[in-house]
C-alpha positions, 0 to 999 in steps of 0.5 A, spaced: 661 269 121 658 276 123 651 279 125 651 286 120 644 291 124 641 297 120 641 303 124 633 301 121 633 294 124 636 297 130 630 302 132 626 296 129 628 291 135 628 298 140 620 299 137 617 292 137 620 288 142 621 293 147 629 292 147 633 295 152 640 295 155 642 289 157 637 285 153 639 279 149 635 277 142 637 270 138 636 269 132 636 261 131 633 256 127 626 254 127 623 247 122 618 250 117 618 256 112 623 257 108 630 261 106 635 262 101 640 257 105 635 251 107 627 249 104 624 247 110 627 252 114 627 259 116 630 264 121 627 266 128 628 271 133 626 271 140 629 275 146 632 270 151 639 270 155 644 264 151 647 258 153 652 257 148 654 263 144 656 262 137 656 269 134 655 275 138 654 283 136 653 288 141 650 294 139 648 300 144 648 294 150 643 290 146 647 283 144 644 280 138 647 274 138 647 265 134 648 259 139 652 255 137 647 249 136 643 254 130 651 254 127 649 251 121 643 254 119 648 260 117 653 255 112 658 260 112 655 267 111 654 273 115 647 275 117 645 283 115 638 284 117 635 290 115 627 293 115 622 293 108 619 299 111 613 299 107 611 292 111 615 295 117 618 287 117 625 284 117 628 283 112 635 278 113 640 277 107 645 272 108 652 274 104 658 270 103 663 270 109 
């Protein structure tokens, strides 16, 4: 399983959440909403330093990154993260691993 960033998401993740060098961002699991994966959950973001990583991608010194406890959320596929950039929002797909 890998974490796949646009060049846009990138910029994306530098301009509304300030990330710099150094900074951790975590993709997780959160209880409501809704995804092609799972009804009744979907994904969440946050910056914040992991306990127990799963997956790891590290671009220009920020690392985006799954622990291990949100695992199974992903069911095998890698995440690709990308911009709509006519909502200026994030858009995640989810591809066979």
């Amino acid at each position: 399983m890998k974490i796949v960033l646009s060049d846009d998401a990138l910029n994306w993740f530098i301009e509304e959440m300030e990330a710099e060098t150094g900074d951790y961002i975590k993709f997780f699991a959160r209880y409501g909403g809704s995804s092609p994966l799972h009804d009744g959950f979907s994904l969440g973001i946050m910056k914040e330093k992991p306990d127990e990583l799963a997956v790891e991608t590290e671009i220009n010194g920020v690392h985006f990154y799954i622990e291990d406890r949100d695992y199974w959320f992903f069911d095998e596929h890698d995440l690709h993260v990308d911009v709509n950039p006519k909502l200026n929002e994030l858009v995640y797909t989810y591809e066979k691993a």
